[in-house]
N, C-alpha and C positions, 0 to 999 in steps of 0.2 A: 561486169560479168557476174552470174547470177551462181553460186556455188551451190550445187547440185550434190544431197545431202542422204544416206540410207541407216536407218538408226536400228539396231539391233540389240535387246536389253529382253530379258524372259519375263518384265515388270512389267505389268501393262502402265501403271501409273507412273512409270519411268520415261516412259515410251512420251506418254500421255506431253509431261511437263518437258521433256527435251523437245518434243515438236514445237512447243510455246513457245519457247527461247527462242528455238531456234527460228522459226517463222516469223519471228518480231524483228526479224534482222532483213533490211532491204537488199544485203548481197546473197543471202541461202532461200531455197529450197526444199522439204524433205520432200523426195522424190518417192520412201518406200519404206514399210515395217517390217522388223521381223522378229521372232520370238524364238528362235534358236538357230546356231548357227548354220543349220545347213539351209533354213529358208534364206539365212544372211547370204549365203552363197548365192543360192537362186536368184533374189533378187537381185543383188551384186551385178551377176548376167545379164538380168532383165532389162535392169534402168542402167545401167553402165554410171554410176554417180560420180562425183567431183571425189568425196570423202564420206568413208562408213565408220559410223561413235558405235565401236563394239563393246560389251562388256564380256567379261569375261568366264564366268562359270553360266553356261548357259545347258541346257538340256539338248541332247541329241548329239550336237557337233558341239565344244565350248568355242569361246572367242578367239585363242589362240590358235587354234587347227585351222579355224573358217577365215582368220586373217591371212596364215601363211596360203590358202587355198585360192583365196579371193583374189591375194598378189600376183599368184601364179597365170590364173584366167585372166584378169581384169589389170592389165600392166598400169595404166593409168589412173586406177583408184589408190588413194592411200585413206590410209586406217588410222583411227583415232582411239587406243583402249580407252573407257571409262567403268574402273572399277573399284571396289573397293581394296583392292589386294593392294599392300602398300612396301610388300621386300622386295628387296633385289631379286631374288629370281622371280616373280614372275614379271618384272620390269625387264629384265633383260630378253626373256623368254620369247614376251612380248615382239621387244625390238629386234631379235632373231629372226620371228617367222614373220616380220617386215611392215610392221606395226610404224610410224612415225611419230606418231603423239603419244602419250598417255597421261592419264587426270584421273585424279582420285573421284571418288563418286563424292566425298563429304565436302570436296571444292568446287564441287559442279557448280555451272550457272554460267556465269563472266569468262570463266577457264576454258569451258567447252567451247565457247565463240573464238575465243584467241587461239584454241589449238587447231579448230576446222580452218582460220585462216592464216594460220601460221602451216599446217603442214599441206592445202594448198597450194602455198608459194613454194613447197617444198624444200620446207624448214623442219628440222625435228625440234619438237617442243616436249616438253615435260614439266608437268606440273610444281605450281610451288614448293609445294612441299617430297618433291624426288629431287635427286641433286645426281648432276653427272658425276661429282666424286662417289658418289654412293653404286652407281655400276661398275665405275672404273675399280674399285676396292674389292668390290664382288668378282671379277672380272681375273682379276692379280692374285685372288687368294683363294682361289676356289681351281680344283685341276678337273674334275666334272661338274659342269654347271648345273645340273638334274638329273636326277637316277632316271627322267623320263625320257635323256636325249639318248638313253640306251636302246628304246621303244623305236621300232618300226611306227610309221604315220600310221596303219592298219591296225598293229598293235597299240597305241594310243585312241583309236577309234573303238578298238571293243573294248578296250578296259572303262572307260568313260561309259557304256553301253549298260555292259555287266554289272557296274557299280549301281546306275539307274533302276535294275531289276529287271534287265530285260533275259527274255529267255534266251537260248542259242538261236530256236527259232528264229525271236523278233528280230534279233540281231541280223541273222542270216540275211532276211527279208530286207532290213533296211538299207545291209551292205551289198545286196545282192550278190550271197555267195552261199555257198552251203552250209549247212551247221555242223556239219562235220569237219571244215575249214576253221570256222568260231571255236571248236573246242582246240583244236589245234594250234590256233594264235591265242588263244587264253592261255593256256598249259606253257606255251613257251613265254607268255610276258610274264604271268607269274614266276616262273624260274626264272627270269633275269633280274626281279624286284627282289626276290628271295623271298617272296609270300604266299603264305601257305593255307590259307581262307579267308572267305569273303568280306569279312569284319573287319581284320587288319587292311584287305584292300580296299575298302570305305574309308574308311582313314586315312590310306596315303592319296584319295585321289583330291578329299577335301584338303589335306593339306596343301597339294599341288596346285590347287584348282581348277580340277578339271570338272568338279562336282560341288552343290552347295549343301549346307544342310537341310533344305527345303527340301 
């Protein structure tokens, strides 16, 4: 059976060399690209894949939001994160919005094949170098797991938005809602973050990864 493959990375040359691998294998596929998450969603729809290698700080939608999205529409696709982010919370984060794999990007290669067919058979895997003691510990010692799981899924979409430099407009536009909605769910996410301008909230979204420094 031919494992049916959608690869999602904002890197073209990312894109590029995961297709390689990936196509040098006589059981995968890639069926579809995309360059941020919410194309990962569309296409997700589109081609209905086996397994989607998301990465995670991507522009528009990140990896996590378009993973928990793509679970929701697409019950039979699982998700493989491949990211750089190597703590416990966005590992966990990850495997909350229903992520089954995840692989560091500096392990990529041999890893990526063994997670597309390990979570497949629907197995959860995790790369060498994450250890299930290391969620479990984050897990037991931690009483909120991210200031972000305070965030409405709306409210995590325009703060990712805003931090990008989009206007209320653009925003509006891409959520299809008014801007006067957008200032309204900013105003209230920033009070729940306790942040008080746009600098400080560039900062917590790279730290979060919702954003990269690119």
């Amino acid at each position: 059976m031919t494992i049916k493959v959608l690869l999602a990375d904002d890197h073209a040359v990312v894109r590029d060399g995961l297709s390689l691998v990936l196509q040098s294998q006589t059981d995968m596929q890639v069926v579809g690209v995309a360059a941020d998450g919410r194309e990962a969603l569309h296409q997700a729809v589109q081609h209905e894949p086996d397994v989607v290698v998301m990465d995670i700080a991507m522009p528009v939608l990140n990896g996590i939001e378009a993973t928990e999205q793509i679970r929701d529409r697409c019950a039979d696709t699982e998700v493989v994160i491949l990211s750089v982010h190597s703590s416990a919370e966005h590992v966990f984060r990850a495997l909350r919005a229903g992520a089954l794999g995840y692989v560091l990007k500096e392990s990529a290669g041999a890893e990526v094949i063994d997670a597309v067919r390990a979570v497949h058979a629907g197995k959860r895997y995790l790369g060498t170098k994450i250890s299930d003691t290391l969620i479990e510990d984050y897990i037991r010692q931690r009483h909120t797991v991210s200031p972000l799981e305070d965030l409405s899924p709306r409210e995590r979409q325009i703060l990712q938005l805003v931090v990008e430099g989009r206007t209320s407009a653009e925003v509006a536009e891409i959520l299809a809602i008014s801007p006067k909605s957008v200032d309204t769910y900013r105003s209230r996410m920033m009070q729940k973050l306790g942040i008080g301008d746009l600098p400080s909230l560039v900062k917590f979204a790279i730290q979060h990864g919702l954003t990269s420094l690119e």
